[in-house]
C-alpha positions as CSV (number, residue, x, y, z in Angstrom):
1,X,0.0,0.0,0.0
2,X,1.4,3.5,-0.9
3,X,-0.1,6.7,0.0
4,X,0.5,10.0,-2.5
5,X,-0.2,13.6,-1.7
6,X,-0.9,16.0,-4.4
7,X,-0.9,19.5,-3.4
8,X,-2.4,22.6,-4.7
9,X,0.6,23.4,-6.9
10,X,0.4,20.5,-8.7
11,X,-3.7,20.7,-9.4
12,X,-3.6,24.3,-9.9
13,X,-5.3,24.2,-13.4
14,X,-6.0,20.9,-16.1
15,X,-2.4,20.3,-17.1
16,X,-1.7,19.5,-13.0
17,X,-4.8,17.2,-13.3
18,X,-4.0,15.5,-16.6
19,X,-0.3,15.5,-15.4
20,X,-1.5,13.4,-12.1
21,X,-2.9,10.9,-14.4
22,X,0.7,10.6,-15.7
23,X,2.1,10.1,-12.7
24,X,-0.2,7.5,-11.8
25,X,0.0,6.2,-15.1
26,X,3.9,5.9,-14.6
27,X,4.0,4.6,-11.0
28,X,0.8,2.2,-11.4
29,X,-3.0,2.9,-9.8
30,X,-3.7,-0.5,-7.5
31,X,-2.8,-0.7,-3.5
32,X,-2.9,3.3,-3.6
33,X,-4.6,6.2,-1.6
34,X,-4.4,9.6,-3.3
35,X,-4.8,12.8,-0.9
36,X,-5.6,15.9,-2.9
37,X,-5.4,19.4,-2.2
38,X,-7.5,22.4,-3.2
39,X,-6.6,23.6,-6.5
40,X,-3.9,26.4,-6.5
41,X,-4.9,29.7,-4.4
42,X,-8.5,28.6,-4.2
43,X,-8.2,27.8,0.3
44,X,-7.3,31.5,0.1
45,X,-10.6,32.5,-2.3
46,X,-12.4,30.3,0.2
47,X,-10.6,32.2,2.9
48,X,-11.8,35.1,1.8
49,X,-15.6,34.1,1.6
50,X,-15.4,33.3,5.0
51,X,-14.0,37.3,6.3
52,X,-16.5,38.3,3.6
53,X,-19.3,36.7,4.6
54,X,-18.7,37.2,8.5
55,X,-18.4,40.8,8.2
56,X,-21.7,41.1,6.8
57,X,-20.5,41.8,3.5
58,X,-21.7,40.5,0.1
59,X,-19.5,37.6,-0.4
60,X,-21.0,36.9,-4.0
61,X,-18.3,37.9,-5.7
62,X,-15.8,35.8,-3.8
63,X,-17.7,32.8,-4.2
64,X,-18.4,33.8,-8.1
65,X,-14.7,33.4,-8.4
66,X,-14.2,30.6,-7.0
67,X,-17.0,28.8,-9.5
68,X,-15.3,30.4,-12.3
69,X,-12.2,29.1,-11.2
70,X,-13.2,25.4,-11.3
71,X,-15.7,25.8,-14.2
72,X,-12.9,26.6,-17.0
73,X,-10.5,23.7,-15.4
74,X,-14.2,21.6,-16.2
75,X,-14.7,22.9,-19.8
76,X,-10.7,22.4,-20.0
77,X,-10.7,18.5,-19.1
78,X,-14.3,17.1,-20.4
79,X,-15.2,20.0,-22.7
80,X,-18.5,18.8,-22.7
81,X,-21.0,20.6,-20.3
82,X,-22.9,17.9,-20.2
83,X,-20.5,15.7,-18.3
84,X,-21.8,14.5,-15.3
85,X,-18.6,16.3,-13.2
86,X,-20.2,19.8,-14.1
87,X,-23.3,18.5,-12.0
88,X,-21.6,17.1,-9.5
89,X,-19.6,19.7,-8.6
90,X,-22.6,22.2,-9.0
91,X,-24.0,20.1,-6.4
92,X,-21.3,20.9,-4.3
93,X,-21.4,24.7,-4.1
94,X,-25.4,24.4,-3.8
95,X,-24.2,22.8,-0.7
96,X,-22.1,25.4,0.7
97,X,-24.5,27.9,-0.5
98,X,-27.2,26.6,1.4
99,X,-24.8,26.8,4.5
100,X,-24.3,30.6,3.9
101,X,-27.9,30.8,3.9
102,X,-28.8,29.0,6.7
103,X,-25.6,29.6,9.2
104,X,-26.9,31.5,12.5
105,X,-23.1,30.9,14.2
106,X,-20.6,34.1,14.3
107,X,-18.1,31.9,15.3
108,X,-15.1,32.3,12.7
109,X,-13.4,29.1,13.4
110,X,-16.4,27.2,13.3
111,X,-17.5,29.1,9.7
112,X,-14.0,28.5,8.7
113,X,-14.3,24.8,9.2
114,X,-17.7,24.5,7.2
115,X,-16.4,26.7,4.6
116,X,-13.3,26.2,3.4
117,X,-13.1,22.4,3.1
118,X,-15.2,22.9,0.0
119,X,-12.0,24.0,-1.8
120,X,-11.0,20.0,-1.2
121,X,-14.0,18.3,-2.0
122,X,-14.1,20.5,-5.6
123,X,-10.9,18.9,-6.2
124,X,-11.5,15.5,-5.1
125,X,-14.3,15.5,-7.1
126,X,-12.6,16.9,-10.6
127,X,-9.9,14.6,-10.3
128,X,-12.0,11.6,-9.5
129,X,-14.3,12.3,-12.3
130,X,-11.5,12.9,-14.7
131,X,-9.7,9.4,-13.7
132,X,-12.5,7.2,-14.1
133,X,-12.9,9.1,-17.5
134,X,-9.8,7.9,-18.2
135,X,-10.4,4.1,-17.9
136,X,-9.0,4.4,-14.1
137,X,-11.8,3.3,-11.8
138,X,-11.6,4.8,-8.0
139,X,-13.2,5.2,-4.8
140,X,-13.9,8.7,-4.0
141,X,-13.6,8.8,-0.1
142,X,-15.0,11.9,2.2
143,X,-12.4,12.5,4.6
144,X,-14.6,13.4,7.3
145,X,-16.1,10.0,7.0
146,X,-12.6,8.2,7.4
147,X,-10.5,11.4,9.9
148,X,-12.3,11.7,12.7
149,X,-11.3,14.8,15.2
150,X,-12.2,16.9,18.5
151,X,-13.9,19.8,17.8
152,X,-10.9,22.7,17.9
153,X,-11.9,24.1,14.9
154,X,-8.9,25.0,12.9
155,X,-6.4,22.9,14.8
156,X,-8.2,19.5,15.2
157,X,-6.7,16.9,17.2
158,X,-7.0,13.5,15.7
159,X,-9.0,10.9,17.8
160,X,-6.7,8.1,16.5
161,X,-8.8,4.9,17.9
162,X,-11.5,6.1,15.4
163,X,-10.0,6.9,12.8
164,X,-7.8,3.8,12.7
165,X,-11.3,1.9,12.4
166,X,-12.9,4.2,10.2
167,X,-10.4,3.9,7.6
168,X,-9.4,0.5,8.0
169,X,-13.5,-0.3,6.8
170,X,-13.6,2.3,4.4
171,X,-10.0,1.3,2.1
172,X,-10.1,-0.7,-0.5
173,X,-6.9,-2.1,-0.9
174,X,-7.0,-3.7,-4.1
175,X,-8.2,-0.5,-5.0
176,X,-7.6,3.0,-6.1
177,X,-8.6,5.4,-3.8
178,X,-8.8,9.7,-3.5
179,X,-9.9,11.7,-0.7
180,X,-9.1,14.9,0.6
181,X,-6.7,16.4,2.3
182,X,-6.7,18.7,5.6
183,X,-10.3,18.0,6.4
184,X,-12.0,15.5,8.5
185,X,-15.3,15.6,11.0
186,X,-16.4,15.8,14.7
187,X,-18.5,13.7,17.0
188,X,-20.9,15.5,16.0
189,X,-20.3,15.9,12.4
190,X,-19.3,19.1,11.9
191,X,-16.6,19.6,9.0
192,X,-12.6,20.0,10.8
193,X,-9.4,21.1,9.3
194,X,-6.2,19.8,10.6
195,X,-4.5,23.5,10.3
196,X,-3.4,25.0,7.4
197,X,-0.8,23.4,4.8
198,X,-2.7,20.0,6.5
199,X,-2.8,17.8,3.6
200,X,0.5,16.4,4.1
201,X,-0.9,15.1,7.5
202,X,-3.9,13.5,6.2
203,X,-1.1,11.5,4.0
204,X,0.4,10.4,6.9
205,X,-2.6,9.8,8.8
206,X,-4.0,7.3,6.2
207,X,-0.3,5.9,6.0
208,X,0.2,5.1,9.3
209,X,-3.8,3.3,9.9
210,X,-3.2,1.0,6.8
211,X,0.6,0.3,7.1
212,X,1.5,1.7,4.0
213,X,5.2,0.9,2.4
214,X,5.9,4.4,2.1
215,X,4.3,7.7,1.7
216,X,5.3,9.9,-1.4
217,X,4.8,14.1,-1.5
218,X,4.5,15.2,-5.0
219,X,5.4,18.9,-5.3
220,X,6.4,21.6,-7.7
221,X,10.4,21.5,-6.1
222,X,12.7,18.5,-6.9
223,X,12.4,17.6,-3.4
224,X,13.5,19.3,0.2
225,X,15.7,21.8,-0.1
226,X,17.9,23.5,2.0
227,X,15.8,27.1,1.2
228,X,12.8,28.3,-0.1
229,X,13.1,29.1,-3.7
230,X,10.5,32.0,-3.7
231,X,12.7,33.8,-0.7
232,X,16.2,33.0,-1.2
233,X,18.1,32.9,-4.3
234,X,20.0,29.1,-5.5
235,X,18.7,26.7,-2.7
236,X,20.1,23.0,-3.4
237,X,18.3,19.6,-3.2
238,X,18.9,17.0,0.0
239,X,19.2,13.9,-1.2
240,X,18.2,12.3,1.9
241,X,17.4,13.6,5.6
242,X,16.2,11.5,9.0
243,X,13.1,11.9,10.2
244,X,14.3,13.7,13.4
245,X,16.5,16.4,11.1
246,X,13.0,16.5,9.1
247,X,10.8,17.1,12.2
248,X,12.9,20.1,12.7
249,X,13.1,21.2,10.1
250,X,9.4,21.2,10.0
251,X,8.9,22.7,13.4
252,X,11.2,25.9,12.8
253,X,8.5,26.5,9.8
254,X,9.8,25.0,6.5
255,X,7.3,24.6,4.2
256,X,8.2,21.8,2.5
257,X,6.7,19.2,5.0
258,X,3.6,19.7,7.4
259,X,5.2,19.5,11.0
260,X,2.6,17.0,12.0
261,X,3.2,14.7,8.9
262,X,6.5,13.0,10.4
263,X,5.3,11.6,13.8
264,X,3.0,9.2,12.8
265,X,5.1,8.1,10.0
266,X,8.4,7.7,12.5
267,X,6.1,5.5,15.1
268,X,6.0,3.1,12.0
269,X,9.2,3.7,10.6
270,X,7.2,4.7,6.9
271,X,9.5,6.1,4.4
272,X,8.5,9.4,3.3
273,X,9.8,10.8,-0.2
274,X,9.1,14.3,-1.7
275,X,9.3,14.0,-5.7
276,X,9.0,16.9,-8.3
277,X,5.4,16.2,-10.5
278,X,7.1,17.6,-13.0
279,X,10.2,15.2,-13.2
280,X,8.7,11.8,-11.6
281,X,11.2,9.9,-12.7
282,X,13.9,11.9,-10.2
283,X,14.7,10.5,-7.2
284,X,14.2,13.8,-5.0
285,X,14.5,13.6,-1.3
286,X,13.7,10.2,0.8
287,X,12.9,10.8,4.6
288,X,14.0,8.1,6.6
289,X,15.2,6.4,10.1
290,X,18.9,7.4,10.8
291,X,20.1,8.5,7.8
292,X,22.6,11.8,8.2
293,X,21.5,15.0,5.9
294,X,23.1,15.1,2.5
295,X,24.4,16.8,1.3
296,X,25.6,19.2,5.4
297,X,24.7,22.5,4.1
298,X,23.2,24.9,6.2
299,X,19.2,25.5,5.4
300,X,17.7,28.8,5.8
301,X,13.9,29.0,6.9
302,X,12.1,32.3,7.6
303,X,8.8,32.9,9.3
304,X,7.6,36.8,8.3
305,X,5.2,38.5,9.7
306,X,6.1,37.5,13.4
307,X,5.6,39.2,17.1
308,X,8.5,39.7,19.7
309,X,7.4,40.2,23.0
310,X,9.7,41.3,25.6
311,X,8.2,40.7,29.5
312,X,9.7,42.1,32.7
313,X,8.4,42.3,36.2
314,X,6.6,45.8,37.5
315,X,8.8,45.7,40.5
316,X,11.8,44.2,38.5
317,X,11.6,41.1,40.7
318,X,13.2,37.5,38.9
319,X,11.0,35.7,36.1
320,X,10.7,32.7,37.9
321,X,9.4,29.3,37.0
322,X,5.8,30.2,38.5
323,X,5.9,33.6,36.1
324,X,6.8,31.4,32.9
325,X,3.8,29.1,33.8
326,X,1.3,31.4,34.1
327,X,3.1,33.1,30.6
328,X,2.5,30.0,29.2
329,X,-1.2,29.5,30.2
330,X,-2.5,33.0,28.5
331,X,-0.6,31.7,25.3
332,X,-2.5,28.2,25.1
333,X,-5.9,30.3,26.3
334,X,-5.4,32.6,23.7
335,X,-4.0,30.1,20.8
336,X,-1.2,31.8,20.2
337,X,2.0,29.7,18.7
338,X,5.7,30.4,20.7
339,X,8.4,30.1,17.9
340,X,11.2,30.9,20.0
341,X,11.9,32.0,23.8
342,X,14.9,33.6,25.6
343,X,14.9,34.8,29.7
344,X,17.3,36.4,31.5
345,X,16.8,36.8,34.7
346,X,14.6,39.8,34.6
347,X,13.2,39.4,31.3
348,X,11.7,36.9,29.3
349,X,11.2,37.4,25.3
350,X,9.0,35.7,22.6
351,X,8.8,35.3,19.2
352,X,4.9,34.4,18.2
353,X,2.7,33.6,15.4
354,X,-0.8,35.4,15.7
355,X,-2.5,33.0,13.7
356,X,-5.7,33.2,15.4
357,X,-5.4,37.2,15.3
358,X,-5.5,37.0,19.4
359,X,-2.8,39.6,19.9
360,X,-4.5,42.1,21.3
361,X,-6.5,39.7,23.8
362,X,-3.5,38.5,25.1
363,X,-1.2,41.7,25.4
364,X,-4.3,43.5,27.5
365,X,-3.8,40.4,29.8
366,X,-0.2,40.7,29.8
367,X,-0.2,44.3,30.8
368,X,-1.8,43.7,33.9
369,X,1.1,41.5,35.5
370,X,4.1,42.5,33.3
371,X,5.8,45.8,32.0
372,X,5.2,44.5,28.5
373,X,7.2,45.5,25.0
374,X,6.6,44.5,21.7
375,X,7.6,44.3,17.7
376,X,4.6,43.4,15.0
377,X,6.1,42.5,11.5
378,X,9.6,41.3,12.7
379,X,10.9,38.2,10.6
380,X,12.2,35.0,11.8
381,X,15.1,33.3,10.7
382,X,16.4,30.1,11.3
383,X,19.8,28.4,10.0
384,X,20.2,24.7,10.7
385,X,23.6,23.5,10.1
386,X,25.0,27.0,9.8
387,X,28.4,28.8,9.6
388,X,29.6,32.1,9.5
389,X,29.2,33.1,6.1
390,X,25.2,31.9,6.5
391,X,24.7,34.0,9.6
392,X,26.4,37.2,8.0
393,X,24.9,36.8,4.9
394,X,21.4,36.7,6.7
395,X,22.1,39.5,9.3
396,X,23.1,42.1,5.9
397,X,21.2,45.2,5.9
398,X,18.4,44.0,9.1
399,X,18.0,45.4,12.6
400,X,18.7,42.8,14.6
401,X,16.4,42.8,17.8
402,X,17.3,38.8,19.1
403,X,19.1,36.1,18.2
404,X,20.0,32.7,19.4
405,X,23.0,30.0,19.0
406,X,22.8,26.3,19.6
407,X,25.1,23.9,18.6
408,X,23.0,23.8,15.3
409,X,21.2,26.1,15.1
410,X,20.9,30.1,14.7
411,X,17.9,32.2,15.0
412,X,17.2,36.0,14.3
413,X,14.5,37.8,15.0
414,X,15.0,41.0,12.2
415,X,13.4,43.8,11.2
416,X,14.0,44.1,7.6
């Protein structure tokens, strides 16, 4: 059994589509699950449907787009309207339209949820359609019927004993199968998301509940490289990488791999390989047990659009143990994600990603035990494996306002 993860990149418009068939063609359709993405930008579109519609605004034209969007990659793979994918699919948004309609919650995580996992089931749907037109028969899974989660809308925790059963029944081995990525369902049946970029996770998820060989990440990069081609200029391909370098990779914010994907593939031991769509045929990066980085470069990672927090005490007493706790408390309470921490003993500093847009919530509580400072739009750069020349070349032309050495590891919080 092998598991493969298409992402948005590589489904952006028909040519990704027809180009999946060629990768399937090439690597052979039995014993396979297929997790799809939504196509190109369109979880953003969807994104902004949801502010749209929440704000009391006429979110019309939003959703318009997005119909347009997956009508011309329609006419562009069957041509013929009368195709029974154009009604399926139409299906789909009458669906989410009658959600709009008939929504009384205000809750934006909750609308979110409902919302934006339409993006994947448009997908899911095209693709399946398009295969089976093909000559290549499928299952078309709902990945809220096989993922089951809590109810943290936006982050969902997986309840693994339920899942592990739901998918084992659902699979057909002998078969292929597609579902969607980065969704699944509550208790109570109410559409989840795993957190954004969660596709990747739904791979592993599905990997790890039917024992699969190996999982494979098919993405529009020959593989893991050391930097992110859209931010810095001649990154290089790693052959191969362990899945502990991988995890941190992952959890100092590289794109390339969800940091959730590895740990239920490293529990198994389930070799993970990224591969380019483009060229299947190259070997690209395999993630395994125990195998060093190659080739020891250092990798750059950067997480924009960051908060530094600086705390000190009113009376300029110690930050103690009991201080950091409570610290520590307000950030879970308030959902806010700590990327990097340094304390002296009258000071203790942060580096956090406002994801839930809870800033302001959680400086007003702050404010009323600590003297409190702070930096909106700072940048955060990490260098794995770094030298000199890496660290310079990264602190040129920033104020610096933090930064941090480990054995490994370098990080700079910069104002650019």
């Amino acid at each position: 059994m092998r598991v493969f993860k298409f992402g948005g990149a590589s489904v952006k418009d028909a040519q990704g589509v027809k180009n999946v068939l060629n990768v399937l063609q090439r690597e052979g359709t039995k014993e396979k699950v297929i997790v799809i993405s939504a196509m190109g930008k369109t979880t953003n579109a969807m994104e902004i449907i949801v502010r749209d519609y929440l704000e009391k605004a006429n979110c019309g034209e939003a959703l318009q787009f997005v119909k347009e969007f997956h009508h011309e990659i329609l006419l562009n793979l069957f041509g013929n309207k009368d195709h029974k994918a154009f009604g399926t699919v139409r299906n789909l948004f009458r669906e989410l339209e009658n959600f709009l309609q008939h929504n009384r919650s205000t809750n934006y995580d909750f609308v979110y949820d409902q919302v934006v996992i339409y993006g994947e089931l448009f997908s899911s749907t095209i693709i399946s359609e398009y295969l089976n037109s093909c000559g290549i028969k499928n299952d078309l899974l709902d990945a809220r019927n096989c993922i089951r989660t809590d109810s943290t809308f936006r982050d969902a925790q997986v309840q693994w004993e339920e899942t592990q059963a739901q998918i084992t029944s659902q699979v057909n081995r002998e078969m292929l199968s597609i579902t969607q990525g980065f969704i699944g369902a509550d208790a109570n049946n109410f559409s989840t998301t795993l957190g954004r970029e969660g596709s990747d996770y739904t791979a592993g998820i599905f990997a790890y509940c039917l024992n699969a060989d190996n999982v494979t990440i098919w993405k529009d990069v020959p593989g893991v490289l050391n930097a992110d081609p859209r931010v810095f200029d001649n990154p290089q391909l790693l052959d191969h990488i362990s899945y502990e370098e991988a995890i941190e990779l992952a959890f100092y914010g590289a794109s390339v791999i969800h940091p959730k994907t590895l740990q239920p593939l490293q529990r198994k031991e389930i070799p993970l390989y990224v591969k380019s769509f483009l060229n299947p045929a190259n070997p690209g990066t395999s993630v395994k047990r125990g195998q060093p980085i190659l080739p020891k470069i250092p990798c750059f990672i950067v997480k924009k659009d960051q908060v530094l927090i600086s705390l000190s005490s009113l009376d300029f007493s110690f930050i103690l143990e009991k201080n950091i706790s409570e610290i520590f408390d307000l950030f879970h309470k308030y959902q806010i994600k700590v990327d990097l921490i340094q304390n002296s003993a009258i000071s203790f500093s942060v580096c956090i990603d406002n994801k839930f847009n809870n800033l302001e919530k959680l400086l007003n509580h702050l404010k009323a035990t600590f003297r409190v400072s702070y930096n909106t739009g700072v940048s955060l750069y990490t260098i794995r494996h770094f030298d000199e020349a890496a660290v310079k070349n990264i602190e040129k032309d920033k104020k610096i306002l933090l930064k941090q050495t480990t054995r490994e590891t370098v990080q700079i919080v910069a104002i650019p």
